[in-house]
Structure formats: C-alpha cells, structure tokens
C-alpha positions as CSV (number, residue, x, y, z in Angstrom):
1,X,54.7,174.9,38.7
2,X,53.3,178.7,39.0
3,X,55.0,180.4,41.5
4,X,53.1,183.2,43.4
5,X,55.8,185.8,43.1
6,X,59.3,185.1,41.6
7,X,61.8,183.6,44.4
8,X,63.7,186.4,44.6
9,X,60.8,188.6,45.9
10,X,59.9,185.9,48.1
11,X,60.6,186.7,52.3
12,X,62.5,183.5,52.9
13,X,62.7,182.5,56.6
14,X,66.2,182.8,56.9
15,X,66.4,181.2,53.3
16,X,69.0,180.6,51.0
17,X,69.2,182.3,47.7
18,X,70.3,180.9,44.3
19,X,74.1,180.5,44.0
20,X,75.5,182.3,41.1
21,X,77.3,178.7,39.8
22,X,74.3,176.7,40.9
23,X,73.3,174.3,38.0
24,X,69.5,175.6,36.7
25,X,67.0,173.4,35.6
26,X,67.6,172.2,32.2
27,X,71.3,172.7,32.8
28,X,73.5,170.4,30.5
29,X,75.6,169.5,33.4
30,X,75.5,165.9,34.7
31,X,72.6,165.2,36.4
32,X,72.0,163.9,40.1
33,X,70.0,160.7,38.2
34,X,73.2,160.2,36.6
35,X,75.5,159.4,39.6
36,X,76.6,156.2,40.9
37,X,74.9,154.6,43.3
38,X,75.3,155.4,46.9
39,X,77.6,153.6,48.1
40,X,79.3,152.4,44.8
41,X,82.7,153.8,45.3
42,X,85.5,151.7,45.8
43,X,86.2,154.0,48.8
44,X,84.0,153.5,51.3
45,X,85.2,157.0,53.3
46,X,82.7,159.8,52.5
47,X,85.0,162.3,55.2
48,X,88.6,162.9,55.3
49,X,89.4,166.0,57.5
50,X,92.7,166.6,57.8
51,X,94.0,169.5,60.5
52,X,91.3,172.0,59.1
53,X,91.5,175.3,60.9
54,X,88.6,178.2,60.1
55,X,89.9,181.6,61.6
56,X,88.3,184.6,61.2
57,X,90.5,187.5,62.3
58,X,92.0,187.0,65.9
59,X,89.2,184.7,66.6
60,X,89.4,181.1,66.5
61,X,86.1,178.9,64.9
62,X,87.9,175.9,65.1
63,X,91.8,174.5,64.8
64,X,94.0,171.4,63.8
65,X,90.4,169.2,63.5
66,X,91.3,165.7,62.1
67,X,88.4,162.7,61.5
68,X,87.3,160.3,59.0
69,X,83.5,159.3,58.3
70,X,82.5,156.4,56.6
71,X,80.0,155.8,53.7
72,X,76.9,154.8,55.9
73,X,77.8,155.9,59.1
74,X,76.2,158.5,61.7
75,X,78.7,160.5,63.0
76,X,77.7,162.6,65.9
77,X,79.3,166.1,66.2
78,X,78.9,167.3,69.8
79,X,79.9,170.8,71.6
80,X,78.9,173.4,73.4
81,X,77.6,176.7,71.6
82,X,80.5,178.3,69.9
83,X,82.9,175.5,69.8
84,X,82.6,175.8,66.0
85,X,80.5,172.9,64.6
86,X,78.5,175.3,62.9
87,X,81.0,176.5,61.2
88,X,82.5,172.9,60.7
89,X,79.8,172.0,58.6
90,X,79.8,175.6,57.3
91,X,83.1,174.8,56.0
92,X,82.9,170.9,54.5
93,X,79.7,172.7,52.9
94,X,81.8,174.5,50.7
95,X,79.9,177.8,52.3
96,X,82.8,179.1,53.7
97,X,87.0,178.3,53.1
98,X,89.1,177.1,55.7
99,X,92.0,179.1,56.7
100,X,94.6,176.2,56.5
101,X,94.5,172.5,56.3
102,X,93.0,169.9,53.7
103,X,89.5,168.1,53.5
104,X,88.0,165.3,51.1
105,X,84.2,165.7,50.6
106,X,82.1,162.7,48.7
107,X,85.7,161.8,47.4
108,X,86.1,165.3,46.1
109,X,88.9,167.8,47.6
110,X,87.9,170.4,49.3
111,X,89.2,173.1,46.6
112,X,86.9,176.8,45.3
113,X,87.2,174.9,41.9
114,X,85.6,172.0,43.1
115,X,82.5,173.9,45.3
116,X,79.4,173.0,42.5
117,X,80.6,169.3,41.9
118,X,80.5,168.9,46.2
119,X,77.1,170.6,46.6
120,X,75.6,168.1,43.7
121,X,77.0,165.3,46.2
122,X,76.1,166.7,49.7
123,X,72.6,168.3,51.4
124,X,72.8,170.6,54.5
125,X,70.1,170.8,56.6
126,X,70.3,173.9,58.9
127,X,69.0,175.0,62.3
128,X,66.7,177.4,60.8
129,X,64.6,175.3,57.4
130,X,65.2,178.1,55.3
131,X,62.0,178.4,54.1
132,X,59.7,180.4,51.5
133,X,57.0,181.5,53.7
134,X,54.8,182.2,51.2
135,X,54.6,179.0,49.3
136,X,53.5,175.7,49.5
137,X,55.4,172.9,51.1
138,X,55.3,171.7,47.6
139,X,56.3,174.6,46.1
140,X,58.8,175.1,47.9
141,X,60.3,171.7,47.3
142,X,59.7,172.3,43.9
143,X,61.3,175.6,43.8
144,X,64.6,173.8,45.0
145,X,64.6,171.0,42.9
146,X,64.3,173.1,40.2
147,X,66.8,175.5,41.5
148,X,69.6,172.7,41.6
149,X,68.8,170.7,37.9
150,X,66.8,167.7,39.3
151,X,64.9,165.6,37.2
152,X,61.1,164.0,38.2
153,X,60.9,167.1,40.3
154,X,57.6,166.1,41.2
155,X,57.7,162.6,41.9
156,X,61.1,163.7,43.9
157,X,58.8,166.2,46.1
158,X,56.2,163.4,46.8
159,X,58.7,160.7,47.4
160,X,60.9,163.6,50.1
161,X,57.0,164.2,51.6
162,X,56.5,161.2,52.4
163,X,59.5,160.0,53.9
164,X,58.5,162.6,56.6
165,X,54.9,162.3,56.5
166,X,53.7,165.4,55.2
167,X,52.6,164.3,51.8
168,X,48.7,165.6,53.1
169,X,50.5,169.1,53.9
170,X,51.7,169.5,50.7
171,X,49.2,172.3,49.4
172,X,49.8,174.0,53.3
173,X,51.1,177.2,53.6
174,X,54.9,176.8,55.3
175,X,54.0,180.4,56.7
176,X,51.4,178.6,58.5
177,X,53.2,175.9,59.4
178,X,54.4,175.0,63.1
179,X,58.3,175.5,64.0
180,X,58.5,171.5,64.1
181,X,56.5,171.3,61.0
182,X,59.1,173.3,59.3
183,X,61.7,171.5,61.0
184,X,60.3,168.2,58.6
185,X,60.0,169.9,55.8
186,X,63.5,171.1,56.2
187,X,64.3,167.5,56.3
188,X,62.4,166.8,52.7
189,X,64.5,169.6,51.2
190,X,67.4,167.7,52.0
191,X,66.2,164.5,50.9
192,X,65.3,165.5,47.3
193,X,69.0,165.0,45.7
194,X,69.6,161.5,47.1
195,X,72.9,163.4,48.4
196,X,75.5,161.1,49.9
197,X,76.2,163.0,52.6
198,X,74.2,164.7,54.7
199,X,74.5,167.5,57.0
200,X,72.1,167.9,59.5
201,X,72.1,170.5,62.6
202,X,69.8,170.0,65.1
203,X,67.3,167.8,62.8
204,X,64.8,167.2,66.2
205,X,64.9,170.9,67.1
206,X,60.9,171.7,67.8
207,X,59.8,168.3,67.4
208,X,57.6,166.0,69.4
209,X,58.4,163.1,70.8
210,X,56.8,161.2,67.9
211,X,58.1,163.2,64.8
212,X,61.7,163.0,66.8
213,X,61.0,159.1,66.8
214,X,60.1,159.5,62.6
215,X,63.0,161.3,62.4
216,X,65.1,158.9,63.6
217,X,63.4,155.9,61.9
218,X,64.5,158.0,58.6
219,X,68.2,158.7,59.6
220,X,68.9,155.0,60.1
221,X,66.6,154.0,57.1
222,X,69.2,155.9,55.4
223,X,72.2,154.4,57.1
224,X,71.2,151.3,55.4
225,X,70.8,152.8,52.1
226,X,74.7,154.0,52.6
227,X,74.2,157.5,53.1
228,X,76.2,159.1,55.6
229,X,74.7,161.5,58.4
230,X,77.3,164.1,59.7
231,X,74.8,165.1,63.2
232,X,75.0,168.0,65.0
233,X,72.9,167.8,68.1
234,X,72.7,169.3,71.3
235,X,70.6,166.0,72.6
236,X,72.6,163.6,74.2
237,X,70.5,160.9,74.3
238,X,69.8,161.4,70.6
239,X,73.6,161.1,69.8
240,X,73.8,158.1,72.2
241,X,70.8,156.7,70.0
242,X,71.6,157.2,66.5
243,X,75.2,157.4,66.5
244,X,78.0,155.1,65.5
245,X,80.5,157.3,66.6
246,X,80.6,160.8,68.1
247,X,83.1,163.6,67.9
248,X,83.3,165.9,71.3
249,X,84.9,169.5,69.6
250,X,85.4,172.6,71.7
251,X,87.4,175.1,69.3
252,X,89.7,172.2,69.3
253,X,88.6,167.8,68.4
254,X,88.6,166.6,72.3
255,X,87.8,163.5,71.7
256,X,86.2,160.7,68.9
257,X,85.5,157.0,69.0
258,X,82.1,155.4,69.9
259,X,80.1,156.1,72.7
260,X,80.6,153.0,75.1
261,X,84.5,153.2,73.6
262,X,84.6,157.2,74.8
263,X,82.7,155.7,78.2
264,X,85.8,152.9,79.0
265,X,88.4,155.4,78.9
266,X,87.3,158.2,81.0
267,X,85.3,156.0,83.6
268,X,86.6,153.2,85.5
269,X,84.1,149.8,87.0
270,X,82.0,150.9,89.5
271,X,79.2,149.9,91.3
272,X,76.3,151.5,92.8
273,X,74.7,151.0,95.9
274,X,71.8,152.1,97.7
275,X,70.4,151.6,100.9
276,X,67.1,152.8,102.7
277,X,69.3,154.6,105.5
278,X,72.0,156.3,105.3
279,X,75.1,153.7,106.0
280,X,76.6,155.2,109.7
281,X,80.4,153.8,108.7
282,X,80.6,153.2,105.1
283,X,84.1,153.6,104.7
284,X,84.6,151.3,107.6
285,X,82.6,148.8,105.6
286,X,84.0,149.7,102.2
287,X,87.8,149.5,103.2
288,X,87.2,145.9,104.7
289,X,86.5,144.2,100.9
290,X,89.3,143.9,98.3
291,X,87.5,144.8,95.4
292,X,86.5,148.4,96.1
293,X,89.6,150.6,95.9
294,X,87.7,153.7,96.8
295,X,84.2,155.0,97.3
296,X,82.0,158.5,97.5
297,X,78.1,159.5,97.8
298,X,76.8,162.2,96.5
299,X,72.9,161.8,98.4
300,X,72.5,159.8,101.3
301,X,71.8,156.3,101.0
302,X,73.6,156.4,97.7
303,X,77.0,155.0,96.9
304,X,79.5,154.8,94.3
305,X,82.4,152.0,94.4
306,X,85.5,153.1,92.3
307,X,86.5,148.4,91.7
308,X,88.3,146.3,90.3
309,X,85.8,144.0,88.8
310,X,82.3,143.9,89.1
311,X,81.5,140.1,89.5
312,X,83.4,140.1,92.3
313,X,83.2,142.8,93.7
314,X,78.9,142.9,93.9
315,X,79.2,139.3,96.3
316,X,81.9,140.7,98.9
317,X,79.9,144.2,98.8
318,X,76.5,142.0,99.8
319,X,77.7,139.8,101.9
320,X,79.7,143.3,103.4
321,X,76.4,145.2,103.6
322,X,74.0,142.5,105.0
323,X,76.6,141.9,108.1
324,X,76.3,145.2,109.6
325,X,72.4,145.1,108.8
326,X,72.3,147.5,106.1
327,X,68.5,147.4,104.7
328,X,70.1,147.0,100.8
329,X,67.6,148.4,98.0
330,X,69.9,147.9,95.1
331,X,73.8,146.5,93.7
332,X,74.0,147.4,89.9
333,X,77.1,148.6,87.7
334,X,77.3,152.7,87.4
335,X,76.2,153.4,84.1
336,X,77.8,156.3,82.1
337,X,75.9,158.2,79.5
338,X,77.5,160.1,76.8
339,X,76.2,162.9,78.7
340,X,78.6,162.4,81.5
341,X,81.5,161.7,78.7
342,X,80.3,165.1,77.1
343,X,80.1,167.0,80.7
344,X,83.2,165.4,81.9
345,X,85.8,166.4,78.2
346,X,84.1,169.7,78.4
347,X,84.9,170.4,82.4
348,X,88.5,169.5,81.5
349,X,88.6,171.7,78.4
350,X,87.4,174.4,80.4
351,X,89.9,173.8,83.5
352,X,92.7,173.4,81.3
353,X,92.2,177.1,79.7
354,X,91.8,178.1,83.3
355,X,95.3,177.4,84.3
C-alpha cells in the first residue's frame, strides 16, 4: 500500500498514534492468525473485575466496580455522562492504570507487563472513529493492520468492509465521509484482529435507523461466533435490544443482572387502565377489589394498579369498572422498560448523595 504522507504527518480525527510496544508488521511476535479460536478456552469468562477503582487526584472516575462477562455475551454498560464508563473501558483497555483493585482481561491479568499481550486479544472502538482523514477507507484499515502485525491485511480490510457494508466505499475519502459513515468504518477497524473482546462506545452514535439495524445484525452475528461485546450506550432501547445483561454504574456499580431480572426487583405487578373519561371516584372503586393494594394516575383517564396478581386482579378490576359505567378502553400489565430501571437507580443515586 502507498500511503499519501507518512502516518505521523497525517491529521487524524481524534486518532490514535502508534504505541511505542505495539507489534509492527513483520514483527516475530505471535501472530493474531496464530491464536486459539474464539471461544476455545476452557474458561469461558472473558471479564473478571474485581473492586477496580480509577482516581485521579481528589476526583473519583469510578470505585469498588465488581462484574464478570462471559465469552459471547453482550454486556451493556449504562450511565449518565461522567459516571466513569469511559474511563472503565479506558482502564480494562490497558490505556490507563487503575488506582487499586485487580482485573482479568481475555484471561490475562490486568498488569503494565501484560498491556501488548491484552491489546493483541481486545479492539476498542471509541466515540470519536479515530480516523486518518486523508486516506482511504482502505488505507486506513490498512494502515492499522499493518500497524498491529496482521497477516492477509488485505483480505482482512475487505472481509471488515464488508461486514459493515462499505466494501464500494473503500477507495472514498474518510475526510469526505458522513459522521455515521465514519461511525462504520470505525466498526471495521475494530473487526480486523478477530479480537475476543470488544469494546464499543456508542457504536450507533450518527447512524440511521437502517445502518443502526446493520449494526446490530453484526453485534449478535458475533455473539454467536463467541466474541464478547462490552456496550456502552446511551440508547436504552438499544441495550434493552442487544443485551444479555446490563450494568447501571454512576461513579459507583448500582446495579447488574438482566433487564426483565433488573425490571422484577425494582417494580412490583401492576396494571394499567384507561378509560375515555376521567373515573369521578376511583379510589372508591379501586379500594372495593382485593387485588389492587394501591393505585395513582398520572393523566386523566389513565391508571396504574400497584396488585397482587395480575390474572386476578384484571376480572375483579372489569367487572369493578363496568358496574359503575366506566366506558373502559384498555386492561393490560404496566410494562417497565430498562429506561424506567435506568431513570429510577439513577434518581435514587442522586437522592442518596443529596442527604
């Protein structure tokens, strides 16, 4: 490949330069075609995170975080802006060293000695592609696997492209490219090393709906493949979608499990109910069944029943409703979105520090 200018001279969009112990190409040092397959291990956790705290100064990143991830699983890592998921992944990257606690990475301990032989194993996709703006989407894949020591860097780049479908971009510009063009490209880059686990910030940020939809065919066509997919996302639903389990971290871990187990503990049964007018004694009504041990409405004509159990309790609440001549529209169980798990962990977090 003939590169325009040499890398280094190269305005990189946010881009990340060579590491001083990165293996070059040619390097004598094993190669990524010589690992085990994915999955191989007779340990199938990629993650172990054991009370990792990242200070910096007086200032607090994160603190006391403990999780395990299995080999093949998408793990969701959710929080609001600065709770320190940034500089999480920062951290398992091997980009940055933790103040205190202990971490296994790919099956490799999170030690300075060990930093080269975790970066052959991982791929961190950031916020920002990190991109050469004046090359080639193909030179710039290139560039990297070059950078790192990989083999068939060619067929690599046209295999990465076309996971993403951008194989007829590949002589484009990326300076010329659209944000959620980058954004895919991005996602090639970290596809190239057939890394075990992957790190991914935002992967969707820019996209539209159907490149978010690719995007997501991709993530759980790797799944299968035994890859893990550490997700950091501020979209909710996306989590909700992709995730089999989803860690809630505000400086501190909140909360972790999967999202219909994260739904059961923080919500109770309840049933909604809606009516065309306004009820003019609902709690008259609502007191009289046994089910429904309380009730409140946030818009008019709209009711939530705190019950005991919902086959019972959607009969009495009928049979309730129609003998006072209430014009009923709808009886369904409240559904809780990992949104409200999110909103509700968060508002607790924050009332907590309040006190």
């Amino acid at each position: 490949m003939t590169l325009r200018k040499k890398p280094t001279d190269i305005e990189a969009e946010g881009g990340p330069k060579p590491e001083p112990n990165a293996p070059r190409s040619g390097a004598r040092t094993q190669a990524i075609d010589d690992a085990p397959v994915l999955g191989g291990t007779t340990d199938h956790t990629a993650l172990v995170v054991n009370r990792l705290t990242k200070r910096f100064g007086e200032r607090t990143a994160f603190t006391d975080v403990s999780f395990q991830v299995a080999y093949g699983e998408v793990f969701g890592f959710l929080g609001p802006n600065g709770a320190g998921k940034t500089t999480t992944v920062r951290t398992l990257g091997t980009l940055i060293a933790p103040t205190s606690g202990s971490a296994i990475v790919a099956g490799i301990p999170l030690k300075p000695e060990n930093g080269v032989e975790i970066r052959r194993s991982i791929s961190v996709m950031p916020e920002a592609p990190g991109l050469y703006l004046r090359l080639t989407v193909a030179e710039n894949l290139q560039y990297f696997a070059a950078l790192y020591g990989l083999r068939q860097a060619g067929k690599r780049t046209r295999d990465a492209l076309d996971a993403v479908n951008l194989g007829d971009r590949a002589g484009d510009l990326c300076g010329r490219l659209s944000k959620g063009l980058r954004q895919r490209v991005g996602l090639a880059r970290t596809l190239l090393s057939d890394p075990k686990i992957m790190f991914l910030d935002e992967p969707t940020s820019g996209l539209d709906p159907v490149a978010a939809h690719e995007a997501h065919e991709l993530i759980n066509g790797l799944r299968q493949r035994g890859v893990t997919i550490f997700l950091t996302t501020h979209r909710l639903e996306e989590a909700e979608k992709l995730c089999d389990r989803v860690a809630i971290l505000n400086t501190t871990l909140r909360s972790i499990g999967r999202p219909a187990e994260l739904r059961d503990q923080l919500f109770k049964n309840g049933l909604l109910v809606k009516t065309l007018a306004p009820l003019t004694d609902p709690d008259r009504i609502f007191s009289g069944v046994t089910a429904v041990k309380g009730w409140r409405s946030e818009d008019p004509g709209s009711y939530e029943l705190s019950i005991t159990d919902p086959r019972s309790a959607a009969p009495e609440v009928t049979r309730a409703l129609v003998a006072v001549g209430a014009d009923v529209l709808s009886i369904c169980e409240a559904q809780h979105s990992l949104e409200d798990v999110y909103l509700e962990l968060v508002d607790e977090y924050v009332e907590a520090r309040r006190q």
